[in-house]
C-alpha positions as CSV (number, residue, x, y, z in Angstrom):
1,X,5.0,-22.6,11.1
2,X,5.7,-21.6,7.0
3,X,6.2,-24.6,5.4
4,X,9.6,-24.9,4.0
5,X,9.5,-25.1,-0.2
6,X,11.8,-27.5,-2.0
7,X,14.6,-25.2,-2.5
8,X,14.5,-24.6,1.7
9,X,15.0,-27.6,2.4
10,X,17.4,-28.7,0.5
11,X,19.3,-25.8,2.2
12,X,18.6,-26.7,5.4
13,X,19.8,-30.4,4.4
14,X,23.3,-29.5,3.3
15,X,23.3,-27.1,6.9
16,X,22.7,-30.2,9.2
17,X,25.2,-32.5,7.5
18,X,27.7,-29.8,7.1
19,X,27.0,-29.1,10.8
20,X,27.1,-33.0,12.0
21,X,30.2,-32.9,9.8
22,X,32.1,-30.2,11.8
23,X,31.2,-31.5,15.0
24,X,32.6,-34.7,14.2
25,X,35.7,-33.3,12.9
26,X,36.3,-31.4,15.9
27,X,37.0,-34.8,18.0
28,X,39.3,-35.9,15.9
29,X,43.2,-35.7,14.5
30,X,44.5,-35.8,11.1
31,X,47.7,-34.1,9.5
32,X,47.7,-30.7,8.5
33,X,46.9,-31.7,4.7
34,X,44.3,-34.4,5.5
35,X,43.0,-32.1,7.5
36,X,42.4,-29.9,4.3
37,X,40.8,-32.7,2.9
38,X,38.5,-33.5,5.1
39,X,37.6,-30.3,6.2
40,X,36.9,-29.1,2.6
41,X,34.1,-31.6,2.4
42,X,31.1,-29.9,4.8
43,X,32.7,-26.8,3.3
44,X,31.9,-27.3,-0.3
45,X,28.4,-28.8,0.8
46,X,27.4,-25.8,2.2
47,X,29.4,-23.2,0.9
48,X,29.2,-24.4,-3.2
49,X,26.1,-22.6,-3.5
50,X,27.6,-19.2,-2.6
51,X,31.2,-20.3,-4.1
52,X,28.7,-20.2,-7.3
53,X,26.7,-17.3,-7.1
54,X,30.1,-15.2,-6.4
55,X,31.5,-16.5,-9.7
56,X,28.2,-16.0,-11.7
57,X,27.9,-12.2,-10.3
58,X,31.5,-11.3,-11.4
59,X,30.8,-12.6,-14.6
60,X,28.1,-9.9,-14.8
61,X,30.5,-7.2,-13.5
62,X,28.7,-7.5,-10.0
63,X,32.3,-7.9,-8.2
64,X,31.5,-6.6,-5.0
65,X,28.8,-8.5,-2.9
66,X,28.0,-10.6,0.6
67,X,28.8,-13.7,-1.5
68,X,32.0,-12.0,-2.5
69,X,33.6,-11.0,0.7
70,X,31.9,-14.8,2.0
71,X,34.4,-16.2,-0.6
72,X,37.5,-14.1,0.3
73,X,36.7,-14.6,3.6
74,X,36.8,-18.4,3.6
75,X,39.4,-19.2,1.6
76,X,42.1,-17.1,3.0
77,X,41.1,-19.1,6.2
78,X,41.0,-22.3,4.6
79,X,44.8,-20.7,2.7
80,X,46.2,-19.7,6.6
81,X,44.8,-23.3,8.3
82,X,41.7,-22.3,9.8
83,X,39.5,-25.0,8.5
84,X,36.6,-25.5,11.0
85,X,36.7,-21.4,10.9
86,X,35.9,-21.4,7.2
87,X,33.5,-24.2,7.8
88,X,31.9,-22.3,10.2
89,X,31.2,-19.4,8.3
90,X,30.0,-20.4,5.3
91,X,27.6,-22.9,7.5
92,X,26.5,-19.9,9.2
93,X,26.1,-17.4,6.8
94,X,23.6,-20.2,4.8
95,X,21.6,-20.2,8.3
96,X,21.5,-16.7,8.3
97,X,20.2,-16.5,4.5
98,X,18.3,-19.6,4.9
99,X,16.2,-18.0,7.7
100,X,16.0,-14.7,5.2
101,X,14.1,-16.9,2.9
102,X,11.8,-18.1,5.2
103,X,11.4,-14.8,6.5
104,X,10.9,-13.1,2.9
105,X,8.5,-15.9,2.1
106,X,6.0,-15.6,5.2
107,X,6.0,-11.2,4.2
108,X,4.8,-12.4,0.8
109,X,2.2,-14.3,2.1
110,X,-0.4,-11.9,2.6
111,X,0.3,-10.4,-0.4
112,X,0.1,-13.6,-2.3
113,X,-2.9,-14.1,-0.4
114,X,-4.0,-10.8,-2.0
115,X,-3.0,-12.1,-5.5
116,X,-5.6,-15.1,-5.1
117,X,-8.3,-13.0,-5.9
118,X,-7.9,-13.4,-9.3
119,X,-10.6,-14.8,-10.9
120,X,-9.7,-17.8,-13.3
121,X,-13.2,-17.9,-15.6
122,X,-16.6,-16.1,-15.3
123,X,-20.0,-18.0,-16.1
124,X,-21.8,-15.9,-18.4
125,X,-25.5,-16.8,-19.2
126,X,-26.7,-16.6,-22.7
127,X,-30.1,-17.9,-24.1
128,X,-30.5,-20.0,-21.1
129,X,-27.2,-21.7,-21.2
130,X,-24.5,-21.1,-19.1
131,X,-20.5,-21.0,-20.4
132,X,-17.4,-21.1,-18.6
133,X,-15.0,-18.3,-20.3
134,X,-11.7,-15.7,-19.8
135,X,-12.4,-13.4,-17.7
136,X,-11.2,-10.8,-20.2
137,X,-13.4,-11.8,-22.9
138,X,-16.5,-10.9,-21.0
139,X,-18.0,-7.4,-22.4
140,X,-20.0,-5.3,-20.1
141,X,-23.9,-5.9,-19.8
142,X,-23.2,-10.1,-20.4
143,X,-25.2,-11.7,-17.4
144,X,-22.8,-13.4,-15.3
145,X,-23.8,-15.7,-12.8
146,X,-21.9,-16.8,-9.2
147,X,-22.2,-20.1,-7.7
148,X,-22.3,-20.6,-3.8
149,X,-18.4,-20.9,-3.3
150,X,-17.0,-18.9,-6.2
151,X,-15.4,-15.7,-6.5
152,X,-17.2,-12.7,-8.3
153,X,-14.9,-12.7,-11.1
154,X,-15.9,-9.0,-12.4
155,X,-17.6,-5.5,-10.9
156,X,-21.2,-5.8,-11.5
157,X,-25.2,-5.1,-9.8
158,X,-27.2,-8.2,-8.8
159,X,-30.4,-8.9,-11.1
160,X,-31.1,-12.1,-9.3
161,X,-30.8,-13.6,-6.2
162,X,-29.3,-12.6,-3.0
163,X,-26.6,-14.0,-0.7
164,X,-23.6,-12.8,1.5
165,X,-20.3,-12.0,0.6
166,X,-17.1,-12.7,1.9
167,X,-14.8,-9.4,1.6
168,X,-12.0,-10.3,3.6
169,X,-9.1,-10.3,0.7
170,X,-10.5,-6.5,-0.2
171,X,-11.1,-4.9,2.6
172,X,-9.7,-6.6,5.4
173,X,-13.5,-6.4,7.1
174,X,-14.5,-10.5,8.6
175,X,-18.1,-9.9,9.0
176,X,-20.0,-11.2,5.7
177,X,-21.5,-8.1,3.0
178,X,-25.6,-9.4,2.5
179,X,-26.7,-8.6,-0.7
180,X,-29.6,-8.4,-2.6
181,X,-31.1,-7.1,-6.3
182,X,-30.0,-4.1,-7.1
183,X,-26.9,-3.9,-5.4
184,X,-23.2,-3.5,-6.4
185,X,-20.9,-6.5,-6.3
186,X,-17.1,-6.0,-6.4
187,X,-14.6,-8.5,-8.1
188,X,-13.0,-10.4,-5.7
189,X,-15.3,-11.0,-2.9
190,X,-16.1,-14.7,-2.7
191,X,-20.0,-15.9,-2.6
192,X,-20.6,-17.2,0.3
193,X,-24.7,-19.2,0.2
194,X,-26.6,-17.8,-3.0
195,X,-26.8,-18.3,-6.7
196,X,-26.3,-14.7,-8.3
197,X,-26.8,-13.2,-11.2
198,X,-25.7,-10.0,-12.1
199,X,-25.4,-7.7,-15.1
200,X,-21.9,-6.8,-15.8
201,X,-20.8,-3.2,-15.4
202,X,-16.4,-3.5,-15.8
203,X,-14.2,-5.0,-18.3
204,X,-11.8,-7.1,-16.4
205,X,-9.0,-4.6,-17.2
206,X,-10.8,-1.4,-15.3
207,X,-12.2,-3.6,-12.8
208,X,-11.7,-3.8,-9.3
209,X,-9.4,-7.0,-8.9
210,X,-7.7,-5.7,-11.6
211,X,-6.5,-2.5,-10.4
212,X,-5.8,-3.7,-7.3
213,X,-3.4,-6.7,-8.9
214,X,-2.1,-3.9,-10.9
215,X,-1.6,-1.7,-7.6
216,X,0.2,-4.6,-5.3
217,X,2.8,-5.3,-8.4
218,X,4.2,-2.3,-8.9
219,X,4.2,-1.6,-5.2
220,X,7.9,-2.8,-4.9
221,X,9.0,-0.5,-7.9
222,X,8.4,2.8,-5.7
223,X,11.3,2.6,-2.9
224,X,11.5,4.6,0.1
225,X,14.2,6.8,0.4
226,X,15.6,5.2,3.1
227,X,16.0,1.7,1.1
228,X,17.5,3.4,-2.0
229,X,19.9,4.9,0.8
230,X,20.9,1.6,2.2
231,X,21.1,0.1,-1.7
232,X,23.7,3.0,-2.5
233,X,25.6,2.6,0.7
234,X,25.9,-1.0,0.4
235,X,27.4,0.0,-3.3
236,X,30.2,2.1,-1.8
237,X,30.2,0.5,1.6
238,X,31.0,-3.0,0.5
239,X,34.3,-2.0,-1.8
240,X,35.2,0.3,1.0
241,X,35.6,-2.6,3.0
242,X,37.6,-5.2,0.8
243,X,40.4,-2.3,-0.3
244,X,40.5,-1.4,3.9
245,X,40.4,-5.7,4.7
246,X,43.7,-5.6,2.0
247,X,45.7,-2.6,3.3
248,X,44.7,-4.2,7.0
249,X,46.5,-7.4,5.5
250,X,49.8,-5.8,4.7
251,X,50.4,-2.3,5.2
252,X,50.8,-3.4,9.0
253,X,53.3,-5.9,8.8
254,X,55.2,-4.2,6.1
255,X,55.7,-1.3,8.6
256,X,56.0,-3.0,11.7
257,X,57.4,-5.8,10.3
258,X,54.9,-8.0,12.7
259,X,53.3,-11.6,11.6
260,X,51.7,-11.7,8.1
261,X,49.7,-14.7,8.9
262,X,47.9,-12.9,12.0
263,X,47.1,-9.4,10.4
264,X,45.4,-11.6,7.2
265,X,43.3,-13.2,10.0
266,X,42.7,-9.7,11.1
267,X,41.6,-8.8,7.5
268,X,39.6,-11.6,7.0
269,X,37.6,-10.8,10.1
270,X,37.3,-7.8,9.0
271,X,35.6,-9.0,6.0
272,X,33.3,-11.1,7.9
273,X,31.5,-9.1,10.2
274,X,31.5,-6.5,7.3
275,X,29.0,-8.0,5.4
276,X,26.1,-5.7,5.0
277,X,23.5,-8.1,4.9
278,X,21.7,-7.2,7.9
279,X,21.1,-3.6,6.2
280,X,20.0,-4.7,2.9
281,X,17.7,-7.5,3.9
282,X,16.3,-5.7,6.7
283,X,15.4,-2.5,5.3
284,X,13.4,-3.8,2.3
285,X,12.2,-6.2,4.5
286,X,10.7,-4.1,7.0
287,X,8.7,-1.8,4.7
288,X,7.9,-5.0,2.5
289,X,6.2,-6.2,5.6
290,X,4.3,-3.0,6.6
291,X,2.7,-2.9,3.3
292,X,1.6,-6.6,3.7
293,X,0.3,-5.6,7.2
294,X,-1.6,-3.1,5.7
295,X,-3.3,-4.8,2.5
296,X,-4.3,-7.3,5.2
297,X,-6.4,-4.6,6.9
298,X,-7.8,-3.2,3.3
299,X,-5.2,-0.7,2.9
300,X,-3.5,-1.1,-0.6
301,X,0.1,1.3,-0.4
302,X,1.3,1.8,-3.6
303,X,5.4,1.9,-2.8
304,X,7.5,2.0,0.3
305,X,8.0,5.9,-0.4
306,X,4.7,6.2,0.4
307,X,4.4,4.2,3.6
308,X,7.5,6.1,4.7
309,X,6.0,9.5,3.5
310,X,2.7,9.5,5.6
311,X,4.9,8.2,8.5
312,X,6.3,11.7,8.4
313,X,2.4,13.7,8.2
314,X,1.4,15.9,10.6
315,X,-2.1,17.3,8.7
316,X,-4.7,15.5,7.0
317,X,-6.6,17.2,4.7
318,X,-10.3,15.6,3.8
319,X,-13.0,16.0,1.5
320,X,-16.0,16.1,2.9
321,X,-18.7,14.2,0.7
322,X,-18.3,10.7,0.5
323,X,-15.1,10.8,2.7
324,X,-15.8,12.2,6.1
325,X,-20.0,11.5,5.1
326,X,-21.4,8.9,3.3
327,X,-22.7,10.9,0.4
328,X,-25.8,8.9,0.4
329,X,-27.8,12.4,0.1
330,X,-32.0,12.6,1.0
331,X,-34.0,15.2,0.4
332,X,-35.3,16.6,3.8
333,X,-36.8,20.1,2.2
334,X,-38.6,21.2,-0.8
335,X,-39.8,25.2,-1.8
336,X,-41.1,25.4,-4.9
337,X,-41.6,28.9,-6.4
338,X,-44.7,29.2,-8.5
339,X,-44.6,25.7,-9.1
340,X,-46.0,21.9,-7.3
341,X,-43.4,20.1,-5.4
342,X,-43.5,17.2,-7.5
343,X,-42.7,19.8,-10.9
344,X,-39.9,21.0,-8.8
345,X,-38.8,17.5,-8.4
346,X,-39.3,16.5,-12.0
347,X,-37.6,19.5,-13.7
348,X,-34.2,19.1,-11.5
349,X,-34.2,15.5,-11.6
350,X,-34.2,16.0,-15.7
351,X,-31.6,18.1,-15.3
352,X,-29.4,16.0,-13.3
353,X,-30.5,12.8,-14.5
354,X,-27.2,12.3,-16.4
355,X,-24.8,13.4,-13.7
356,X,-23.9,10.1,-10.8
357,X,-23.1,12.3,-8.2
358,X,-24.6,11.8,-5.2
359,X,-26.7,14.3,-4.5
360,X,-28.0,13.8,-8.6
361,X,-28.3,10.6,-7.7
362,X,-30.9,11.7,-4.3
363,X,-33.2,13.8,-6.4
364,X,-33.5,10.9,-9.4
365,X,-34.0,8.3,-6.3
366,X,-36.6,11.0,-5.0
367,X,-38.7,11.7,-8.4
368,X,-38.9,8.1,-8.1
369,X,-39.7,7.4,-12.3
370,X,-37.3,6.2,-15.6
371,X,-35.5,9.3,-16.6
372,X,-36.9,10.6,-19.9
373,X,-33.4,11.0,-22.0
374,X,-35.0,12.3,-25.1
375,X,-36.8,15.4,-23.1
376,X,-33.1,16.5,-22.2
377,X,-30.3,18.0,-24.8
378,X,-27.8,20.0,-24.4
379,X,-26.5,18.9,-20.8
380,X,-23.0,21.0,-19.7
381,X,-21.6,19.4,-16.1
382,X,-20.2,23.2,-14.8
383,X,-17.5,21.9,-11.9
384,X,-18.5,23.8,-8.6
385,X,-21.6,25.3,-10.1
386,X,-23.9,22.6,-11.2
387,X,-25.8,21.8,-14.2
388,X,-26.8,23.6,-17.1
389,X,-29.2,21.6,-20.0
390,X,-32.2,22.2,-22.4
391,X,-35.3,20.6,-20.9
392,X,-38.4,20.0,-23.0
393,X,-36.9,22.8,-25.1
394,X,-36.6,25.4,-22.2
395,X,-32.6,26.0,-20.8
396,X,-32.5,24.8,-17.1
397,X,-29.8,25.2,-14.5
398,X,-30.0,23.5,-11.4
399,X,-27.0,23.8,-8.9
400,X,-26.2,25.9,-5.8
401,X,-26.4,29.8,-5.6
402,X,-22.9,30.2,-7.1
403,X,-24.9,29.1,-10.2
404,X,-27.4,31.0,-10.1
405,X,-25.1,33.9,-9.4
406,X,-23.5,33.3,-12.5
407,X,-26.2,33.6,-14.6
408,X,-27.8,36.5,-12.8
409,X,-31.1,34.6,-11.5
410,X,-32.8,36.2,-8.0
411,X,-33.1,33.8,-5.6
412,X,-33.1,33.4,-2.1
413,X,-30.6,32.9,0.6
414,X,-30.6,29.6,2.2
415,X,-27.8,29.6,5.0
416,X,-28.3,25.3,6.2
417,X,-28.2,22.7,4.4
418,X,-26.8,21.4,1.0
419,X,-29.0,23.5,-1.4
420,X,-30.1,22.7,-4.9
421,X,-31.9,25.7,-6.9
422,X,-33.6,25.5,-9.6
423,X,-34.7,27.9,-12.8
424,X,-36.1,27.4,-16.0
425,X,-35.0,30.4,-18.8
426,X,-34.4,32.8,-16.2
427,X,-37.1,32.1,-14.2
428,X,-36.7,30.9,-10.2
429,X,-38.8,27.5,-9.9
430,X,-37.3,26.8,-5.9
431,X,-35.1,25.2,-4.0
432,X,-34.3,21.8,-2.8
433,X,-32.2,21.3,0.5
434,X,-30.5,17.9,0.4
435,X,-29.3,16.0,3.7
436,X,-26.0,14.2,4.5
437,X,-25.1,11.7,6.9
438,X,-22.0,11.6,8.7
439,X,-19.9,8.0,8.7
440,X,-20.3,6.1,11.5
441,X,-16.4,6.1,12.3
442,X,-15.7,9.5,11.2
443,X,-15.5,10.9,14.6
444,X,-13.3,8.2,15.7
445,X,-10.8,8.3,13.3
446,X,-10.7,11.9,13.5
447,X,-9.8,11.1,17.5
448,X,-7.5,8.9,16.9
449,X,-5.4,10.6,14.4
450,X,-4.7,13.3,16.7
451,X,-3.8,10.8,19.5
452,X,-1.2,9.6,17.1
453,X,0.3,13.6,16.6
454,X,-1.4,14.7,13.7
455,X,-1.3,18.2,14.8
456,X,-3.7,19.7,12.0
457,X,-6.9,18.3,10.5
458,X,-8.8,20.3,7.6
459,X,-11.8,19.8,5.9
460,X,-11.8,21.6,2.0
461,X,-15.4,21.4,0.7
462,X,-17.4,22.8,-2.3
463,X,-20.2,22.9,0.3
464,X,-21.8,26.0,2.0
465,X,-19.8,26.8,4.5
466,X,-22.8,26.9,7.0
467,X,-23.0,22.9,6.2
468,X,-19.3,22.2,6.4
469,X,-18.9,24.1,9.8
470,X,-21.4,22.0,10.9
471,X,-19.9,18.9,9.9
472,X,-16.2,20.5,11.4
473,X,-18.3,20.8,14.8
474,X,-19.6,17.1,15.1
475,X,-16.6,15.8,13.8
476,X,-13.7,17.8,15.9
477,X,-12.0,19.0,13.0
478,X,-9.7,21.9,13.4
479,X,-9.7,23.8,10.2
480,X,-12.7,24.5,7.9
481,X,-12.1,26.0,4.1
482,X,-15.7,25.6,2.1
483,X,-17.1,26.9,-0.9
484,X,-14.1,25.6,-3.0
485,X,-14.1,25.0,-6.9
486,X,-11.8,22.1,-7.4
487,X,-8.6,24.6,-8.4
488,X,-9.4,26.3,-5.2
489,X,-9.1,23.6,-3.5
490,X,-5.7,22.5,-5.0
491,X,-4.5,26.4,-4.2
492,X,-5.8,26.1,-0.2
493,X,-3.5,22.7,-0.4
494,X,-0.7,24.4,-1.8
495,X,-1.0,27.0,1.0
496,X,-1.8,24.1,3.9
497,X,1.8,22.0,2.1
498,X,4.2,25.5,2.4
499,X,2.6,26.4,6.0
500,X,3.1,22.7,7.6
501,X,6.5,21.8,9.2
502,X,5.9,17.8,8.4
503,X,3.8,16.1,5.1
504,X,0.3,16.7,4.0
505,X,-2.2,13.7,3.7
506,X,-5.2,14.4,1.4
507,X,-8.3,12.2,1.7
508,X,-10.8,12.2,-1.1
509,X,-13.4,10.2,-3.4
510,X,-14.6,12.2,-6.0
511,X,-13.0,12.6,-9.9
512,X,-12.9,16.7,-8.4
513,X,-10.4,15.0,-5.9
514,X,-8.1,14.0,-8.2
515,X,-5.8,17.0,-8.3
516,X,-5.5,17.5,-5.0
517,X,-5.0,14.1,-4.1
518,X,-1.7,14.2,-6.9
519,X,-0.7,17.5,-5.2
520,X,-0.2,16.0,-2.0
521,X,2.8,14.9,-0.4
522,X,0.0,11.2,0.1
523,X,-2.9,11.0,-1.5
524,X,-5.3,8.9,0.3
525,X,-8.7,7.0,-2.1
526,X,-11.6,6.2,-1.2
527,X,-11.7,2.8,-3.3
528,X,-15.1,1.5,-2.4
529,X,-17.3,4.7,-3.5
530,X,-14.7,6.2,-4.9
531,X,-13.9,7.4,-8.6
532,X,-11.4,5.6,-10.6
533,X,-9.8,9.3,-11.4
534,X,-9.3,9.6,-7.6
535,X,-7.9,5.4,-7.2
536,X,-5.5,6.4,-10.3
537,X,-4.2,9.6,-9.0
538,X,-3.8,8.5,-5.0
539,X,-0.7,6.7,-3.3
540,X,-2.9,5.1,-0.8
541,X,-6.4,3.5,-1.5
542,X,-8.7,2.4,1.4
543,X,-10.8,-0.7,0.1
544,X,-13.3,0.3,2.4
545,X,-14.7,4.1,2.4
546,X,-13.8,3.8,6.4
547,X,-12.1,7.0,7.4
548,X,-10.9,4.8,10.6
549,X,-8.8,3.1,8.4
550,X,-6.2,6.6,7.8
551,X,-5.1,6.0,11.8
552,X,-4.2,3.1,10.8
553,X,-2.6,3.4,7.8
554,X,-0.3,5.6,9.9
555,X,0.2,3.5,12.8
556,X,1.6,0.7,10.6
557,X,3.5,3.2,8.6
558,X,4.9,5.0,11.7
559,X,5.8,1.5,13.7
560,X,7.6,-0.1,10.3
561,X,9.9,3.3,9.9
562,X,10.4,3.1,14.1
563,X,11.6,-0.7,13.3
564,X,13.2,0.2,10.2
565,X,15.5,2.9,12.2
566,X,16.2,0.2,14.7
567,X,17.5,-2.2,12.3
568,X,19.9,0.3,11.0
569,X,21.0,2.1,13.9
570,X,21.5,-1.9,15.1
571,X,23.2,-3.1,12.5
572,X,25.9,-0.3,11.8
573,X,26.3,-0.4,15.8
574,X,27.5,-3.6,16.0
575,X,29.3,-3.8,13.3
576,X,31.3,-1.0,13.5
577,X,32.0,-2.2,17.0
578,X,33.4,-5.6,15.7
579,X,35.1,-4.0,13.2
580,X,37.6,-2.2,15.3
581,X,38.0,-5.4,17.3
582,X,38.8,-7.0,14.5
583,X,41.6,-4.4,13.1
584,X,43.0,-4.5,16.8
585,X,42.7,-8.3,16.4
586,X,40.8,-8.5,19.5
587,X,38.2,-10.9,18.0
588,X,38.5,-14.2,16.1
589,X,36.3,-15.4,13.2
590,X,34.3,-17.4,15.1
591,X,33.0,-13.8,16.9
592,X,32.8,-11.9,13.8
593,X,30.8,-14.4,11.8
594,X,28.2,-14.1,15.4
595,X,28.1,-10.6,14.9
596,X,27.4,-10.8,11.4
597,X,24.9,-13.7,10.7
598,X,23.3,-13.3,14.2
599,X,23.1,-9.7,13.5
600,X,21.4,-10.0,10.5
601,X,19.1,-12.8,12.2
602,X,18.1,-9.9,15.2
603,X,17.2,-7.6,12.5
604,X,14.9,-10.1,10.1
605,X,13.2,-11.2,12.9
606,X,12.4,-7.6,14.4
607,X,11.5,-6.6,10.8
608,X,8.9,-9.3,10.8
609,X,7.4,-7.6,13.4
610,X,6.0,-5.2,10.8
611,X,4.0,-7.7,9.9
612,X,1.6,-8.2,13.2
613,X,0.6,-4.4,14.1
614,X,-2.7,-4.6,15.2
615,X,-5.4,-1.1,15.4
């Protein structure tokens, strides 16, 4: 059970001896104006609270509120006689928002949760000695070091030591990360059993705990449509309803000339059951919870707009490296022309040796020696071609057969595979053909996104179309577009968004990815592997790199928008049913402040629900 804060439980103090209070009363028998007296008692216990908030919102021209119509309500009972009714109402309506606390409180907890990856102070080693500082005043390349226990306060790659990591707050994954040298260590994981050292490689302001703090608290600032719909209707809704409670007062009896005293009983039912506080607590609720559910899992959503949006997708579009395969590239071919293997190696490793993609990244891993910087000059990164630079004095291009088309260099055609050729001032040194392994859960989430409707899965890839086909087959996907320069890629969206009767979800990882992933109607990140381009530019970032995680992501999105329907559809329901009792004076206050506060209790605690969805 949530633990109730101070402020809780002094609410639910003033509820249980406003509530003793009023059963008390009920057994006894005083005149009409002791009555008042008494009565007024448990009713300014519980009700002062709201009493005050109505009074400090109409100072700020904020006139028209559930406190408001509480107010109106309760005192014309209390004006007409009806004391234990106004009581009643106010003690009721404070259960009601007292459980909306509670409710509000256990949604923020896996968000809070979230926020306690924020590291307080980073050890940095210096000259032998260790100092405790800011996180923000460590500079990249400062050896930090991680004590059993700790959490990594900043992005970095182990130089000492080894240990395992618990990743839970990040990525939602239980089973422990092992590290050793050499690997990559994200901020916000907590060390588990070794002493680490590791060098440094993000400020605290572009690294990972960072961004992700950054991403959770401005989450709330993009609203789904639906929950700026129920804002503005609560705007209208709620004056509506006071200028129909007064005209139900005394247009009646000044026509029919009937009782005045039983049509302002009407009205102030009326009032009661009109309070919209099922709708606007619900709503925001509701999504509020989905996006806890889903940072729980690893799945940071930026907004409720964008939880609703992917709700409504019905094609998912993927890049292919580093998305749907893991972009961890190996050489499984070499052809030199004219030259050894090993020169062939050397001379496109140069080449690429300042470029971190990963199939640059494959070939430097594969020449297996320190990159020589001062043999290269000269380096041009060509998008969708590959890369042009001055090696040892001689201009070398090393890319895929687009590039050497481009610069009118014979080579030949290599139909499987990812290719790299290679040519030294004009001249054809060979060809590399590079390897890349599918993820282990591709398939499956590929399966299990069209078991939950998505009618239309695409893959857009730079790659040879022989190589993405391939991938397409193993994978199940429906639609294959390869050979793309990044602007192609963005136009073969466009044409994918304009052709597809629901929204488009892109899926991507690479700085290339980055337009397409804005153009999208949600753009999905890999955040793990993936560029920070791509993490800036995308609505959704998976913590992870697991494409299993995008069914997911759309089962939570798609249950929270089912319950968010229900709440509404619910709430305006009852209420409207009530209503018209109430104007036909077919219901007391003691039914209309049911259908109100217990209304509003149905629809918090279904919203909550949001909060358990399970894969």
């Amino acid at each position: 059970m949530t633990e109730l804060t101070g402020k809780q439980k002094k609410q639910l103090t003033k509820i249980i001896i406003s509530g003793i209070l009023l059963i008390l009363l009920a057994f006894t028998h005083f005149t009409r104006y002791l009555k008042f007296i008494v009565y007024i008692i448990p009713y300014l216990i519980v009700g002062f609270p709201v009493l005050r908030s109505a009074v400090i919102n109409i100072s700020h021209g904020q006139v028209f509120d559930e406190n408001f119509l509480m107010c109106i309500a309760t005192i014309g009972a209390l004006c007409v006689g009806e004391y234990p009714e106004a009581v009643f109402v106010m003690l009721f309506y404070q259960v009601g928002d007292l459980f909306e606390t509670i409710a509000v409180g256990k949604s923020r907890n896996s968000i809070t949760e979230l926020m306690d990856i924020c590291p307080e102070y980073v050890n940095i080693e210096k000259d032998g000695e260790i100092s405790e500082i800011d996180p923000d005043e460590a500079c990249i390349d400062d050896i930090m070091v991680i004590k059993p226990g700790e959490k990594v306060p900043l992005d970095g790659i182990i130089i000492e030591g080894s240990s395992s990591l618990n990743t839970t707050a990040l990525t939602g994954e239980s089973l422990p990360l092992d590290v050793n040298i050499g690997d990559s260590i994200t901020s916000g994981c907590i060390n588990i059993n070794g002493l680490l050292k590791a060098k440094i490689t993000k400020e605290y302001s572009d690294s990972t705990v960072s961004k992700i703090l950054e991403l959770v608290e401005n989450s709330a600032d993009n609203k789904a449509h639906t929950e700026n719909f129920i804002t503005k209707f609560a705007r209208y809704y709620t004056p509506a309803v006071v200028f129909s409670a007064v005209a139900l007062a005394f247009i009646p009896p000044l026509v029919t000339g009937g009782n005045f005293t039983d049509w302002i009983m009407r009205a102030l039912n009326f009032l009661v059951v009109s309070c919209p506080c099922a709708l606007v607590i619900s709503v925001p609720l509701s999504f509020f919870s989905g996006i806890g559910c889903a940072s729980k899992n690893g799945i940071l959503i930026k907004g409720s707009n964008y939880l609703e949006a992917i709700a409504k997708a019905d094609t998912v579009v993927f890049d292919k490296t580093g998305t749907l395969t893991k972009g961890s590239f190996s050489i499984s071919e070499i052809h030199p022309n004219g030259i050894s293997k090993d020169e062939l190696i050397e001379m496109t490793a140069l080449a690429e040796g300042f470029s971190d993609h990963p199939i640059s990244l494959s070939i430097k891993k594969a020449y297996g020696k320190p990159i020589d910087n001062s043999r290269v000059t000269d380096i041009e990164n060509m998008s969708g071609y590959g890369i042009k630079a001055t090696v040892d004095g001689k201009t070398v291009y090393a890319g895929n057969e687009k590039l050497m088309k481009k610069y009118g260099i014979e080579h030949p055609s290599v139909s499987t595979g990812t290719v790299i050729h290679t040519a030294s001032d004009g001249k054809y040194l060979g060809y590399i053909v590079i390897a890349d392994e599918v993820k282990e859960d591709s398939a499956e989430a590929i399966s299990k996104l069209k078991a939950n409707g998505i009618k239309n899965t695409v893959i857009l890839s730079g790659d040879k179309k022989p190589v993405a086909d391939d991938i397409a087959a193993k994978l199940g996907i429906d639609n294959v577009y390869a050979e793309l320069l990044p602007d192609q890629k963005v136009e073969k969206l466009e044409e994918i968004i304009k052709s597809s009767n629901g929204n488009v979800v892109f899926v991507g990882d690479g700085i290339n990815d980055a337009p397409s992933i804005s153009r999208a109607d949600v753009g999905i990140a890999m955040g793990g592997l993936g560029s920070d381009a791509a993490i800036e530019a995308a609505d959704i970032v998976l913590m992870d790199d697991k494409p299993s995680k995008i069914p997911l992501a759309l089962k939570i999105a798609r249950k929270t928008h089912t319950i968010v329907n229900q709440n509404i559809y619910f709430a305006l329901a009852i209420k409207f049913l009530v209503l018209i009792l109430s104007a036909l004076g077919k219901s007391n206050m003691w039914e209309a402040v049911f259908a109100d506060v217990g209304v509003s209790v149905v629809a918090i605690i279904n919203a909550m629900r949001a909060l358990k969805i399970k894969e």
